[in-house]
C-alpha positions, 0 to 999 in steps of 0.5 A: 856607621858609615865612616868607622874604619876597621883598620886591623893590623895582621898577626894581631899587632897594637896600634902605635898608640897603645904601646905600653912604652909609648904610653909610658913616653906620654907621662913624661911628655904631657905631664900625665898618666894613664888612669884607671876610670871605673866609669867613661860616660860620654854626655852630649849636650846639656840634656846629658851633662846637665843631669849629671851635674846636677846628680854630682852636687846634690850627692856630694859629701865631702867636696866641689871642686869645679873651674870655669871661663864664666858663670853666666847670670842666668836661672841655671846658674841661680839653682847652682849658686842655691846649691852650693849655698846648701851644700856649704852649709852641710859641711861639703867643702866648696871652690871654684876658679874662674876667669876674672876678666869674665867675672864682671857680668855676674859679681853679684854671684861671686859676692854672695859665694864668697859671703856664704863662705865658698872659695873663689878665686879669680885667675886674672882679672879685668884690671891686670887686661885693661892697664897692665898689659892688654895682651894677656887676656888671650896670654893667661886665659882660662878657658878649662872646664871641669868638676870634680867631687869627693876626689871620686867623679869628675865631669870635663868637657867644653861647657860653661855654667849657662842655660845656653847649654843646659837647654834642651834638659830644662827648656825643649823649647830653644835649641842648646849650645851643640857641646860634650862633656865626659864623666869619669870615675874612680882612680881618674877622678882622684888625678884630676882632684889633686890637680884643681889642689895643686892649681889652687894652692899655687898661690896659696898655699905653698906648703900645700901646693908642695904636698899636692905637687908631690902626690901628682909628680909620684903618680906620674913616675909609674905608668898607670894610676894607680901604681897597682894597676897593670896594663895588660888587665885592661887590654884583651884580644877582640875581634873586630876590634883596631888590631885586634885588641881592645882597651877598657876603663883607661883614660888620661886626664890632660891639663895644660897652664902654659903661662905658670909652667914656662910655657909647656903646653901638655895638651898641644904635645898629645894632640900632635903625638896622636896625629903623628901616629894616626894610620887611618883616619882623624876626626876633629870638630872645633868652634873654630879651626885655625890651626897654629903652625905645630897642628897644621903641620903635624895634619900635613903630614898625616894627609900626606902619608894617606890618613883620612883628615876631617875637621868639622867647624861652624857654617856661616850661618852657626858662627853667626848665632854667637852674639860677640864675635862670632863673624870675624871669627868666621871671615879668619877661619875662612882664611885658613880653608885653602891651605888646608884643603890644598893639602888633602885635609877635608873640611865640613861646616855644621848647620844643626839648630845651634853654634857647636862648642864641641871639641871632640877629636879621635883617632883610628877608633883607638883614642878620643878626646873631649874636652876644651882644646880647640883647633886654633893657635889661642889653645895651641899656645896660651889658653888653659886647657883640660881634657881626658883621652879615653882609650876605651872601647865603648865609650870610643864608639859612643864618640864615633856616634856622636860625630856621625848625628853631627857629619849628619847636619854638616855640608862639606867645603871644597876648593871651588867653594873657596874660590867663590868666596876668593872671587866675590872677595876680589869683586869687592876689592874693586870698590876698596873693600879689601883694605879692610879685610885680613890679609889671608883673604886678599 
C-alpha cells in the first residue's frame, strides 16, 4: 500500500506506544485497560456492519445492550424494533440508551419498546435543551455508538441505527453513509458490558451502579484484563513488523461522559497520548476536522518534529448531502484549513458516493482507532464518546486498507486553494457579504 511507512527501529526496540509501562500510564489516565479481544473485525460500512448486527441479535441469549444518538424511523429500524420484541419475549434482557433531545422524530418507536417491556432510557431530553438551558444540547450530548451481547461480542463504531448506513447490504441501489464500525470479543466485550451497567445504573440504581463501578475500578487496577493475562503472550518478534515486534488480540475500549465525570475526557487524553508519541505518520478521517486548541497543538508538534500528518474531511460537495447543516459545517471547517496547512499538516476532501461519517485515526501501524470521536472541539470536550484502540497486527492492516480505498476518492487541499477561496470571500465583501460570515473567514 502505497502510504504504509515501515518505520522499523534498530536493534528491535518497541515502539513508545507499546510500552508495557506506558500502556499501564494509560489505565490511569484514560480510564481504561487493555483487553484481551479473541476476535478484531474491522467492518466497513453498512454492507459489513449491518450483517453482523443483525447475526449479533438473532443469536443473543442472555442480553442487548446497545446506545445510540438516534434510532431514525425508517424499514431497518422497523426489523430492529421487531426483533427485539422477539428477543424480549424469549427471555433476553433488552435496553437501550439514547439521545432524548433526538427521540422525538421517532416516539412511537420508544413507546412501543417501553410497552413490550425493554429498558429505555433517555439521556437528556428536548424539554431540559428548549427551557433549561439551550446550551447543553452540545454540553450533554450523546453521541457514542455501541452494542454489546451477552457480555461476550461487542460492536462499536460511528453508525447509528438508520437505512442510511445499512444501505449497501439491503439496497445496492443508494449509495450508504461512508462509515466503520469494529467487532470485538471475549474478555473486551465484557469491559465494555459492565461499562453500559455502570452508565445504566448511575441513576438508577445505586447499589448496583457501586457493584458495576467496582467490578471496572478492579479491572483497571491491573495492566490487562483479564488480571491473568500477560503482556508479552500477546507480543512476538516479526520481521517486517514497526520495530520489529507485532501485537495481537489486544485492544482498549475508550469511553468518555465528561459532563457525569467532572469533565474528564478520557478519549480526548488517548488521542493526544498517541500524537505525542507518533514517529511516522498519523492518519485521521472525520466528519469534520475542527480541532479544538489541545488536538491542534498536540498535531503541531507532531508536524514539527517531521510526522506525516493526514486529516481526511468531507469535500464541499459531501457535507452538502447531509440534510441539516451540512454547509455551515462545511464554511467553519474551511476556516480551520490555513492554520493547519501553514503548520505542515496535510488535508484531503473526500468525494466517494456519499458523506463520510468514519472516524478512523491510526498511528505508525502500531495503534488504530474506530469509533465515534471526532476531530472537533464538540468531541474534544462535551460530547459522549466510545471507541476501541485495537493494537493488532491484522486488524491494523485492514484500517491501513480502508484509508487507502478512501485517500482513493479524495483530492488533497493546498495553500493556494485556500487562498482562492480567501480571494472570492474578499470579492464578496466588497458587496457587504462578510458581515454575515464567521469571522475565521474574513
Amino acid at each position: 500500500m502505497w502510504f504504509f511507512v515501515s518505520c522499523l527501529v534498530a536493534g528491535g526496540v518497541l515502539h513508545p506506544i507499546l510500552e508495557p509501562s506506558f500502556q499501564a500510564e494509560l489505565n490511569s489516565s484514560t480510564k481504561s485497560v487493555l483487553s484481551v479481544s479473541d476476535t478484531t473485525k474491522l467492518l466497513v460500512d453498512g454492507r459489513e456492519s449491518y450483517p453482523e448486527r443483525w447475526r449479533m441479535l438473532e443469536e443473543a441469549k442472555k442480553t442487548i445492550y446497545f446506545s445510540t444518538m438516534y434510532i431514525y424511523n425508517d424499514p431497518t429500524t422497523k426489523r430492529l424494533g421487531d426483533l427485539l420484541i422477539r428477543k424480549k419475549a424469549a427471555g433476553v434482557d433488552v435496553r437501550m440508551i439514547v439521545y432524548g433531545p433526538y427521540s422525538f422524530g421517532n416516539k412511537l418507536f420508544y413507546m412501543k419498546m417501553r410497552r413490550h417491556g425493554i429498558g429505555v432510557q433517555m439521556y437528556g431530553t428536548v424539554r431540559e435543551v428548549l427551557f433549561r438551558n439551550p446550551l447543553r444540547f452540545w454540553r450533554r450530548h450523546l453521541h457514542d455508538k455501541y452494542l454489546v451481547v451477552d457480555g461476550q461480542e461487542a460492536l462499536v463504531g460511528g453508525m447509528n441505527w438508520s437505512a442510511r448506513y445499512e444501505r449497501g447490504g439491503v439496497d445496492a441501489t443508494k449509495p450508504a453513509w461512508r462509515d466503520t464500525d469494529i467487532l470485538v470479543t471475549g474478555p473486551q466485550a465484557e469491559v465494555v458490558h459492565l461499562e453500559f451497567l455502570k452508565r445504566w445504573y448511575r441513576d438508577e440504581d445505586e447499589k448496583e451502579y457501586v457493584a458495576a463501578s467496582a467490578s471496572l475500578d478492579a479491572a483497571y487496577a491491573n495492566l490487562m484484563y483479564p488480571g491473568s493475562a500477560s503482556y508479552g503472550d500477546y507480543v512476538e518478534e516479526c520481521d517486517g513488523a514497526v520495530g520489529g515486534y507485532a501485537v495481537s488480540k489486544l485492544s482498549r475500549f475508550l469511553y468518555q461522559q465528561p459532563f457525569e465525570d467532572n469533565g474528564e475526557t478520557w478519549l480526548t487524553t488517548f488521542y493526544k497520548e498517541m500524537i505525542d508519541r507518533a514517529q511516522s505518520h498519523i492518519y485521521w478521517q472525520s466528519i469534520s476536522i475542527r480541532p479544538a486548541p489541545i488536538q491542534k497543538e498536540a498535531l503541531f508538534r507532531a508536524a514539527a518534529r517531521g510526522v506525516d500528518v493526514r486529516l481526511m474531511t468531507n469535500s464541499k460537495r459531501n457535507m452538502t448531502m447531509i440534510p441539516i447543516g451540512g454547509l455551515p459545517v462545511y464554511i467553519l471547517t474551511r476556516g480551520d484549513y490555513r492554520e493547519l496547512l501553514e503548520h505542515g499538516i496535510r488535508i484531503f476532501e473526500y468525494s466517494g458516493d456519499a458523506p463520510m461519517h468514519a472516524k478512523g485515526f491510526v498511528v505508525d501501524g502500531v495503534v488504530a482507532v474506530i469509533g465515534s470521536y471526532n476531530a472537533t472541539f464538540t468531541a474534544e470536550k462535551f460530547y459522549t464518546e466510545a471507541a476501541v484502540a485495537t493494537y493488532d497486527r491484522a486488524a491494523i492492516a485492514d484500517v491501513y486498507k480502508m484509508f487507502e480505498e478512501d485517500f482513493a476518492h479524495c483530492k488533497e487541499v493546498t495553500l493556494a486553494d485556500v487562498e482562492k477561496t480567501w480571494q472570492r470571500l474578499r470579492h464578496l465583501s466588497r458587496w457587504g457579504v462578510d458581515k454575515a460570515m464567521p469571522e475565521e473567514l474574513k
